[in-house]
N, C-alpha and C positions, 0 to 999 in steps of 0.2 A: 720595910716596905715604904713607910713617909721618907725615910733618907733617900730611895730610891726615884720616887715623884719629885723631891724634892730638886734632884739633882737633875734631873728630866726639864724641870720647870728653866732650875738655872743656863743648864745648857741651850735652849729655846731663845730664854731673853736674850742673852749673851751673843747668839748668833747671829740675832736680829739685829741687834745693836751694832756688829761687823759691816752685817750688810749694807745696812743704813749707812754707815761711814764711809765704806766703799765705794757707794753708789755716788755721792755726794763728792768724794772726789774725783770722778769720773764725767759726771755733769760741767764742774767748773774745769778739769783740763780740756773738753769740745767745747767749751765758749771760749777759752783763752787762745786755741787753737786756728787762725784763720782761714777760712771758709772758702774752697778754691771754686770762682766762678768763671764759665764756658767762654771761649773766648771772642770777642766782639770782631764781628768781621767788616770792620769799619777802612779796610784795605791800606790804611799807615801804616802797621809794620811791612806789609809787601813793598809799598814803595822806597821803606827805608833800607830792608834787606836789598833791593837793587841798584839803588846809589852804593850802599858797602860792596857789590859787585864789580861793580863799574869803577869804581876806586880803584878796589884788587886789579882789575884786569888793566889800569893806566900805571897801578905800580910792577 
């Protein structure tokens, strides 16, 4: 029966110790990860997508 708790106990810590690992590399690959922000509608790229138009269409 104490082999039995024993093993119980072990596999608990053990688990934990996984998860904990786990977790911890999972936190530093989303911070290494860069961070997609919304796009700024500051209308440069429209004007520059229409000059590359306007190119196209003189070539």
């Amino acid at each position: 029966m104490r082999d039995l708790i024993k093993f119980f106990i072990g596999f608990v810590a053990g688990f934990i110790a996984v998860y904990r690992l786990l977790s911890k590399k999972e936190e530093e690959t989303d911070k290494s990860q860069p961070q997609l922000e919304a796009f700024s509608g500051d209308g440069r790229i429209i004007d520059v997508l229409k000059k590359f138009n306007e190119i196209k269409k003189n070539i």
